[in-house]
C-alpha positions in Angstrom: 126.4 96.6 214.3 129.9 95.9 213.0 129.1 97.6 209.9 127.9 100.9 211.2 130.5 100.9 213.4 133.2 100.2 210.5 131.0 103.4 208.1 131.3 105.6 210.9 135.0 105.0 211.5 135.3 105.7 207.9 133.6 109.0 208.6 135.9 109.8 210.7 138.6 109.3 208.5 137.6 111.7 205.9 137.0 114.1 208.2 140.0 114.1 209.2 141.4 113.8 206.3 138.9 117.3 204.9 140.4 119.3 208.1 143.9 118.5 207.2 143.7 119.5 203.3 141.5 122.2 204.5 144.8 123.8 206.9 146.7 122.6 203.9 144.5 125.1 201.6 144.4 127.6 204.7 148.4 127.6 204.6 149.2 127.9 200.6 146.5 130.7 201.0 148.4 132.6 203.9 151.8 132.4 202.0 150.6 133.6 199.1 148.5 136.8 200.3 151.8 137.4 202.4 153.8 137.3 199.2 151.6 139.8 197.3 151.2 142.1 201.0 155.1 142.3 200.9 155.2 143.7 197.1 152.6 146.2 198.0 153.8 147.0 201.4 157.4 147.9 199.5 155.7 149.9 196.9 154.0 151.7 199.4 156.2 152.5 201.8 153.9 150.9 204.2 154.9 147.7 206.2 151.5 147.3 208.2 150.2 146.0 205.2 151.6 142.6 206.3 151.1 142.7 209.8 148.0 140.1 209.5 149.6 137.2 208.0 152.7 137.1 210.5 153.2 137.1 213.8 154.6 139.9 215.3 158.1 138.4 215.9 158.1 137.6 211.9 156.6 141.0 211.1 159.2 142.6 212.9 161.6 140.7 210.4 160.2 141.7 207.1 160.1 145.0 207.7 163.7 145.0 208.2 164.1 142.8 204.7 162.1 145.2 202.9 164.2 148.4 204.5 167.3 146.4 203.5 165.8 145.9 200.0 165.6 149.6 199.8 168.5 150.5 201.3 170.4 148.3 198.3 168.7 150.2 195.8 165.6 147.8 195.0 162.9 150.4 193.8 160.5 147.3 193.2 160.1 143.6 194.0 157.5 141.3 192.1 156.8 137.9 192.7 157.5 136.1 189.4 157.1 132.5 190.2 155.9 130.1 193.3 156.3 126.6 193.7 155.2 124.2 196.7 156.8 121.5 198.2 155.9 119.9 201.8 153.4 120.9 203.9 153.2 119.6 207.4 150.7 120.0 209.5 150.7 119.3 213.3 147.1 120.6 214.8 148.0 124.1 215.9 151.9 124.5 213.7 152.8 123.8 210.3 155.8 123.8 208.1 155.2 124.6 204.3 158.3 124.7 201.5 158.4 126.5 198.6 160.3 127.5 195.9 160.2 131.3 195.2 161.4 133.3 191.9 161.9 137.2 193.0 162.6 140.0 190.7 164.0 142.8 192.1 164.1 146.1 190.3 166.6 149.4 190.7 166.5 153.1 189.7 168.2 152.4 186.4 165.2 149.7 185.4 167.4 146.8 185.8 166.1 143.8 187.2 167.7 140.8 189.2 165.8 137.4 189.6 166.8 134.9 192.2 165.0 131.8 192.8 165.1 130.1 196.7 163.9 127.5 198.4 161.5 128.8 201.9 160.5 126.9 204.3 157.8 128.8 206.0 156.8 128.2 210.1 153.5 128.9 210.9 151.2 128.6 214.2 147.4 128.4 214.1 145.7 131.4 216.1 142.4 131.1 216.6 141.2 129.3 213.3 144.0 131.2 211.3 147.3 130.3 210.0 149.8 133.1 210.8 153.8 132.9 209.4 156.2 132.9 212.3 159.4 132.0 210.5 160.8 131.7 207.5 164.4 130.4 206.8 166.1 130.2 203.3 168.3 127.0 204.2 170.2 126.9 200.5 171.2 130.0 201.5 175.4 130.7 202.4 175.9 130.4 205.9 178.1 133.1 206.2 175.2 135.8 206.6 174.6 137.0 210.3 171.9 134.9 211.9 169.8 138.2 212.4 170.5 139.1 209.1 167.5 139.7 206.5 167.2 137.1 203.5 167.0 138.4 200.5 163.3 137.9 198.6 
């Protein structure tokens, strides 16, 4: 008896430990189709191309970064380079860091590239991850709060 019970506690354990890489595979997956939605959204001229991996409070925010982009001249952003750090996961939110190289292009053809650390919010809806938040904390303080980060 001891011994079933001990197999089916270890059961347990790696199911546990299968939903939390799962979310953890879920999350790197949400990030990165959000990434690639925000380059085609800016080349398109069409923000609701992100709407489905943010919440709408987050949404609201990166269609104000990719208006200030434009607004400062970008003509085109790529994702060059993504990095992970952390992920924590606590049953229905989720922190994620990563490390993301930008390239930002203008009407001349010149391109910028900055690289910045992200640490990503997210909230589980239904079985879904969704971003809520992202904050760039190596960033200067001296921007407005409301501010958009640069990508």
């Amino acid at each position: 008896m001891a011994r079933l019970v001990a197999l089916l506690l270890g059961a347990l354990v790696v199911l546990a430990a299968c939903g939390a890489s799962g979310d953890a595979a879920q999350i790197k997956s949400v990030i990165e189709k959000s990434n690639h939605e925000q380059e085609d959204a800016f080349a398109a001229h069409d923000p609701t191309l992100m709407q489905d991996t943010h919440t709408a409070r987050d949404f609201t925010y990166m269609v104000r970064t990719n208006e200030v982009l434009e607004q400062e001249g970008a003509v085109g952003i790529r994702l060059m380079k993504l990095e992970w750090g952390s992920i924590k996961i606590d049953s229905a939110s989720a922190s994620a860091e990563t490390w993301e190289t930008w390239e930002e292009t203008d009407l001349t053809g010149n391109t910028v590239s900055t690289r910045d650390r992200n640490v990503y919010r997210l909230i589980k809806v239904g079985s879904s991850w969704k971003i809520d938040e992202v904050s760039y904390p190596d960033k200067e303080e001296s921007a407005p709060p409301n501010a958009p980060a640069r990508r």
